[in-house]
N, CA and C of each residue as an Amber inpcrd file, in Angstrom:
protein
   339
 -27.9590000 -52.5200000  29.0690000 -28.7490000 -51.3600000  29.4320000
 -28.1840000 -50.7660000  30.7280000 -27.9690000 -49.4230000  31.1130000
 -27.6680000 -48.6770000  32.1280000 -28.4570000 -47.6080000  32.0230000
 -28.7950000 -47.4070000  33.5500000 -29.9100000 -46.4050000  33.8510000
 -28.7270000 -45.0830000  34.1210000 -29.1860000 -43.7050000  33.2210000
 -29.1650000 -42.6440000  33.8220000 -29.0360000 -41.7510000  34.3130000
 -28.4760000 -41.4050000  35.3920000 -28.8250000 -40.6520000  36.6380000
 -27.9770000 -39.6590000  36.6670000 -27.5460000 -38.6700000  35.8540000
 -26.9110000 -37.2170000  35.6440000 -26.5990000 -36.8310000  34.5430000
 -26.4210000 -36.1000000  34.1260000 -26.4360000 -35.0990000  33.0500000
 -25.7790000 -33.8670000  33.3880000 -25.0110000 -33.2800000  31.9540000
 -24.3660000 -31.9900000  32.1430000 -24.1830000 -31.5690000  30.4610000
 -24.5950000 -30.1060000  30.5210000 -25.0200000 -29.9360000  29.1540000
 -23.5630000 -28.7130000  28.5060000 -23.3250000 -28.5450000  27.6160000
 -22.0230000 -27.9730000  26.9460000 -22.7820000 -27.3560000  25.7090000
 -22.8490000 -25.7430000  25.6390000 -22.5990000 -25.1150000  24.1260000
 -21.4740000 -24.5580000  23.8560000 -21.6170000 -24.5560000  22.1420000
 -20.7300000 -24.2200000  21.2720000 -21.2220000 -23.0690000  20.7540000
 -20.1910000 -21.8840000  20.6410000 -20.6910000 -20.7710000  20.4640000
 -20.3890000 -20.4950000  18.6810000 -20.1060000 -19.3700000  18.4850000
 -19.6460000 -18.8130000  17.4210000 -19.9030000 -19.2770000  15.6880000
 -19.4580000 -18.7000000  14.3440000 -20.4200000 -19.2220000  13.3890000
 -20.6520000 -20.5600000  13.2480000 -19.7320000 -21.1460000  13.7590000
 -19.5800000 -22.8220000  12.9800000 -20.0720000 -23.5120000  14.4390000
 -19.9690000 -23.0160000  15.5690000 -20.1850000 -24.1370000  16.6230000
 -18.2820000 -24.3160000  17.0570000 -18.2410000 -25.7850000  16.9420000
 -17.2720000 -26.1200000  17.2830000 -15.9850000 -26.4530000  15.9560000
 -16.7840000 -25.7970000  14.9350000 -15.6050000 -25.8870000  13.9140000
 -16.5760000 -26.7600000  12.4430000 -17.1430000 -28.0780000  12.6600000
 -18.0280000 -28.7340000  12.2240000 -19.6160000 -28.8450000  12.6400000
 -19.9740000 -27.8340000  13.0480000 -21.8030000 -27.6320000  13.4540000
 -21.4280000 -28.0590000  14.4020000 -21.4000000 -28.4310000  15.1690000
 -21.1980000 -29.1500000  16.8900000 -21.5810000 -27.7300000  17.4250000
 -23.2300000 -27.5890000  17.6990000 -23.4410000 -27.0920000  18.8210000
 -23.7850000 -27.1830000  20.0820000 -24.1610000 -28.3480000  20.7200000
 -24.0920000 -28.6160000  22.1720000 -23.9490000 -30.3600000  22.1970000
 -23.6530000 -30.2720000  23.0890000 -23.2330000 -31.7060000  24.2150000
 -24.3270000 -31.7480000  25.3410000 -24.6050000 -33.1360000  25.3690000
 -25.3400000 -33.5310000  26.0970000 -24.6550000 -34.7420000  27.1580000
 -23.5580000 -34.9060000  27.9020000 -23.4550000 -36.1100000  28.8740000
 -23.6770000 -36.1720000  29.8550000 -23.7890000 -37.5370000  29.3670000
 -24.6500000 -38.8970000  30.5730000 -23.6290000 -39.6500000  31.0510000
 -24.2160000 -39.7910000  32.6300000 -23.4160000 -40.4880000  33.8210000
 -23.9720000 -41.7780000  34.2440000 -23.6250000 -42.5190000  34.4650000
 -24.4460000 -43.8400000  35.5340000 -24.2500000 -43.0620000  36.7220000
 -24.4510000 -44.0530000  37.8910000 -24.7770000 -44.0560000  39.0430000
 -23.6240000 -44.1170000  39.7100000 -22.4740000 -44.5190000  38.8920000
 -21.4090000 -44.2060000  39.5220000 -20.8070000 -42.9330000  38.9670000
 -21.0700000 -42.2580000  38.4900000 -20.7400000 -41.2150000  37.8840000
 -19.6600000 -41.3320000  36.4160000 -19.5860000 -42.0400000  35.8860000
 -18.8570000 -42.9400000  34.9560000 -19.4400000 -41.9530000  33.8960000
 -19.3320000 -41.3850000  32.8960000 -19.4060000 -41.1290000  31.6220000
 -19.7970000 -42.3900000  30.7310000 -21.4080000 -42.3570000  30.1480000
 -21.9960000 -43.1560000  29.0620000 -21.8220000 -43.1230000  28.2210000
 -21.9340000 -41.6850000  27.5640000 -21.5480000 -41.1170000  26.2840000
 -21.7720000 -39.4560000  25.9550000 -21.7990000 -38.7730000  25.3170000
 -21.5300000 -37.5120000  24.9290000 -22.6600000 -37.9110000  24.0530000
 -23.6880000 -37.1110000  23.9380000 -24.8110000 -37.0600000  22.7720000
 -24.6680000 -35.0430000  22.4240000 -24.2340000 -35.8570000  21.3990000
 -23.6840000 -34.4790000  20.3570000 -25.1990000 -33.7650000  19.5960000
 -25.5620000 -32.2220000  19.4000000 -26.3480000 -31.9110000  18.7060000
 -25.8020000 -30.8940000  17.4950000 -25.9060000 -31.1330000  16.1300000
 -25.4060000 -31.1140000  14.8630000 -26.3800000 -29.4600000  14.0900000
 -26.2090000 -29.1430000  13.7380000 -26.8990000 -27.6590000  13.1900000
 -27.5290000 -28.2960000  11.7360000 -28.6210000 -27.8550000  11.4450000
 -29.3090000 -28.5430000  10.3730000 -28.6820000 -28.1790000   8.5400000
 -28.2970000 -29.2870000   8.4440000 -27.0300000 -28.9900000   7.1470000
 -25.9470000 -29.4400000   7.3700000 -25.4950000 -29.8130000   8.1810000
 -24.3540000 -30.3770000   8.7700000 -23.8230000 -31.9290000   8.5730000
 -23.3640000 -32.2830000   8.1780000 -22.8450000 -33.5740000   8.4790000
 -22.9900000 -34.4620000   9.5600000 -24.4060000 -35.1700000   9.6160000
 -24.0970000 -35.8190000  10.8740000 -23.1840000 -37.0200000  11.0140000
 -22.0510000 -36.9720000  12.1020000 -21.5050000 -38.7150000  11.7830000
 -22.2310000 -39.4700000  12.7180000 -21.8510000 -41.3470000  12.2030000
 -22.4380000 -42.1860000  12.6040000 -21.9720000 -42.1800000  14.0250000
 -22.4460000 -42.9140000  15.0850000 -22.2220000 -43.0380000  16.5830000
 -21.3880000 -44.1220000  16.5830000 -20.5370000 -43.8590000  17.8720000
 -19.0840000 -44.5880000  17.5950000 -18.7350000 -44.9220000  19.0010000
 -17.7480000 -45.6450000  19.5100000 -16.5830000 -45.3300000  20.4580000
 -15.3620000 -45.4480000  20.5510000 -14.7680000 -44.3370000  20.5630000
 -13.3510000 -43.9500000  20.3340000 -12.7730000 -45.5920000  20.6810000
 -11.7630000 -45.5080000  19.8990000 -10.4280000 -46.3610000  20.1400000
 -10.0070000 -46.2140000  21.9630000 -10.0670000 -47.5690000  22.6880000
  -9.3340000 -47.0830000  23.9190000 -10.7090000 -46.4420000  24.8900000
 -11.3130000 -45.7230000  24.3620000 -12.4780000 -45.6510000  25.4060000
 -13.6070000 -46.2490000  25.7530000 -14.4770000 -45.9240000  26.2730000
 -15.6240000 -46.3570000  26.5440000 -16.5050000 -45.7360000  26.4220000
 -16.5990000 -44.6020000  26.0500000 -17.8510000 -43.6170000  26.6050000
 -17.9320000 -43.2630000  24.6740000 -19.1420000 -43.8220000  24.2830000
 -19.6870000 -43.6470000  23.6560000 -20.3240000 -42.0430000  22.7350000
 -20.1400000 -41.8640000  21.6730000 -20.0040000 -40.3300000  20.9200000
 -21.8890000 -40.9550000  19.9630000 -22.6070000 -40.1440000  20.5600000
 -24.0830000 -39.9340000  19.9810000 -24.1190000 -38.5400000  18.8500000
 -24.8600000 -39.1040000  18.1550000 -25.1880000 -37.1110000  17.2260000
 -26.2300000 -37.2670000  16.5590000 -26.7770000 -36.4200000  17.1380000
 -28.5150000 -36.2420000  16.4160000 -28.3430000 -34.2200000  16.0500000
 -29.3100000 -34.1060000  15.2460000 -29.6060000 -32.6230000  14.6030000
 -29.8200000 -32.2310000  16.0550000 -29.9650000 -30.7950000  15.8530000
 -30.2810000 -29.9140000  16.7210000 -31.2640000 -29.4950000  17.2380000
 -31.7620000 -29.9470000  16.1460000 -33.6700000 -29.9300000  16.2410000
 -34.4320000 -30.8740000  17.7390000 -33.1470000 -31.9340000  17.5520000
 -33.8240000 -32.5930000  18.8380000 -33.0920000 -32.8760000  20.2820000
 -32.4560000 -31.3790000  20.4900000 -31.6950000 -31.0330000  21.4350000
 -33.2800000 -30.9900000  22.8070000 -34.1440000 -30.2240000  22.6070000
 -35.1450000 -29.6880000  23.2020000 -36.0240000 -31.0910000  23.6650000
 -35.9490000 -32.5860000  23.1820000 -36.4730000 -33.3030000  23.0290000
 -35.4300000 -34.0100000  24.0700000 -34.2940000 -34.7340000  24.1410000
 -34.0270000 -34.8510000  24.6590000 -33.5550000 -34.3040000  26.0310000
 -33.5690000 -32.9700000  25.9350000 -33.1320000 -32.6780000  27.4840000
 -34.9750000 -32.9810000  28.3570000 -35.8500000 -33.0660000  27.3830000
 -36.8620000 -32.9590000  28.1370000 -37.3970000 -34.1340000  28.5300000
 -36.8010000 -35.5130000  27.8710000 -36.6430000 -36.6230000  28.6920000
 -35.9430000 -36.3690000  30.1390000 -34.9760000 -36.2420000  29.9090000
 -33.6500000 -36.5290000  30.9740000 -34.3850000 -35.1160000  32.4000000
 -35.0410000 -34.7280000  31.9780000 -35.6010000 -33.2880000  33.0370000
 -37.2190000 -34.5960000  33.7450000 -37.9640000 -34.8390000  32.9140000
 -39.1380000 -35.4230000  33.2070000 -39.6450000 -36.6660000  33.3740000
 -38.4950000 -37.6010000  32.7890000 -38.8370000 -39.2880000  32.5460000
 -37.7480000 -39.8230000  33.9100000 -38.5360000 -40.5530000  34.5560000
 -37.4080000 -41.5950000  35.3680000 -38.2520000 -43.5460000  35.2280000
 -37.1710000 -43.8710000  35.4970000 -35.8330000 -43.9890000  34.8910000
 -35.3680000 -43.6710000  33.4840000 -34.2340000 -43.2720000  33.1950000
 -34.0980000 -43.4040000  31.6500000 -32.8360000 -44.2260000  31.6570000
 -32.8250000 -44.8870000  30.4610000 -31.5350000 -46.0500000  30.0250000
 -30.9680000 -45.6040000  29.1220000 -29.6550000 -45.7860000  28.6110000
 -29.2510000 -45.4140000  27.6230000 -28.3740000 -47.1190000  27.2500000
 -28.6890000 -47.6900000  26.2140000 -27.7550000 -49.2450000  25.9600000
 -27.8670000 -49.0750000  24.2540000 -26.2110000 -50.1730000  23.7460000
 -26.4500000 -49.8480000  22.6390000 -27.1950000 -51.0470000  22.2380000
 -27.4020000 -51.5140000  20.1450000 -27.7700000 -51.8600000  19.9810000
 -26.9970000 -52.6530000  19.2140000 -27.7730000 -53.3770000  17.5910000
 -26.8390000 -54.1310000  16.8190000 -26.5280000 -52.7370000  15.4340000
 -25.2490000 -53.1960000  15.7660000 -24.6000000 -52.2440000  14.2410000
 -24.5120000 -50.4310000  14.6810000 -23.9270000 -50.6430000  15.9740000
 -23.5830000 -49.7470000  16.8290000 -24.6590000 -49.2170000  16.5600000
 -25.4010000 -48.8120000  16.7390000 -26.6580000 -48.4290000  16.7930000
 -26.8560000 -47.7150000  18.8830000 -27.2610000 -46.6600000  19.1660000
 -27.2600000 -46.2430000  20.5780000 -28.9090000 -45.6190000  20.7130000
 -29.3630000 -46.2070000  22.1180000 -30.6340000 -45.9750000  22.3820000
 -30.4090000 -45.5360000  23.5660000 -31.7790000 -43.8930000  23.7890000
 -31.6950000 -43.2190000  25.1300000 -33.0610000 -43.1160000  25.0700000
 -33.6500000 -43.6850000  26.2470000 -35.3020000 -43.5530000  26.1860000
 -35.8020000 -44.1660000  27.8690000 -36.9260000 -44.0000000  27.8450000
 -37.5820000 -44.7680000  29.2210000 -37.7150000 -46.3130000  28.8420000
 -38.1120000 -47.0620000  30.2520000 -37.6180000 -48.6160000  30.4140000
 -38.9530000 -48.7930000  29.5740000 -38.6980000 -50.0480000  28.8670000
 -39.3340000 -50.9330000  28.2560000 -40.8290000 -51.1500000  28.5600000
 -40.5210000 -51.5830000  29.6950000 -41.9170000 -51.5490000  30.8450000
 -43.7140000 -50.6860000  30.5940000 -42.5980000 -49.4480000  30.1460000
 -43.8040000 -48.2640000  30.3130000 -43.7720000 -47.4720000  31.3350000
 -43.9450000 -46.4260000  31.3180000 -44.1710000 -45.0710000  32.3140000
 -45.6060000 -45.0980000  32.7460000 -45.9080000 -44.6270000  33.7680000
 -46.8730000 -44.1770000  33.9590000 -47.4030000 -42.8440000  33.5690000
 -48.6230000 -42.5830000  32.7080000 -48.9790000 -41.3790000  31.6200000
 -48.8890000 -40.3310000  33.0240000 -48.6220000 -39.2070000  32.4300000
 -48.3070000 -37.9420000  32.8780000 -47.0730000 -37.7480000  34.5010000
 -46.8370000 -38.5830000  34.4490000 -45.9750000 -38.7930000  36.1470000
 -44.9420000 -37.6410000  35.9420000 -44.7330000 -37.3300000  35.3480000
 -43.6070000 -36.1850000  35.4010000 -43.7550000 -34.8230000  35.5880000
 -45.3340000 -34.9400000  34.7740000 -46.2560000 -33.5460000  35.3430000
 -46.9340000 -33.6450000  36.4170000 -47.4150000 -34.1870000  36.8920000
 -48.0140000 -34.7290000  38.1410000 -46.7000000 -34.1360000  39.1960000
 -45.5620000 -35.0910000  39.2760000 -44.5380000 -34.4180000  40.2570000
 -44.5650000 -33.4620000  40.1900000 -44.1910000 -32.8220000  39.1380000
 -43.9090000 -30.9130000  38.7720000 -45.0450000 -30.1400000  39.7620000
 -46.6140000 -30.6670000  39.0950000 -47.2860000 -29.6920000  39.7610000
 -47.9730000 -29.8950000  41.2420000 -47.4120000 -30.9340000  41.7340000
 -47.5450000 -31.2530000  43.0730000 -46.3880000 -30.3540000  43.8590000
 -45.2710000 -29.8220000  43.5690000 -44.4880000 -29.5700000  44.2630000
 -44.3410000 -27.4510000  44.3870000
């Protein structure tokens, strides 16, 4: 498990996206600024492929529909900590710690400030 702590978001313009539906990128940094993985968002109809990591790298290739582009950035905007670790049968998880959040803390900050 590794926590987190940056993000930088990438669209794909034009009919196809990036050639194969690839319309946006989502990567995640640790704390050292290290690249986690690229969480890819797919146009609905599209081929999603399975999650992988390249030959030689490390940084992990995610792809979910597009549908849940809006879902995840709204973790990574409102939830702390968030982890991203994989699982069995390459399998990749991005969510808050195990633990539990405390209910509404993200709105609470927001509208305190």
């Amino acid at each position: 498990m590794t926590i987190v702590t940056k993000y930088d978001v990438l669209f794909y313009g034009g009919t196809n996206g990036s050639g194969d539906g690839l319309r946006a990128q989502i990567r995640l940094y640790d704390e050292a600024h290290k690249a986690l993985a690229y969480v890819r968002f797919y146009d609905r109809g599209s081929a999603i492929p399975v999650d992988f990591v390249p030959p030689l790298l490390d940084t992990w290739r995610v792809h979910l529909p597009s549908d849940m582009f809006g879902s995840v950035l709204d973790v990574l905007r409102n939830e702390k900590p968030v982890q991203f670790y994989t699982g069995r049968h390459d399998r990749t998880y991005l969510g808050t710690l195990p633990e539990g959040e405390e209910i509404g803390e993200g709105e609470g900050e927001a509208m305190a400030a």
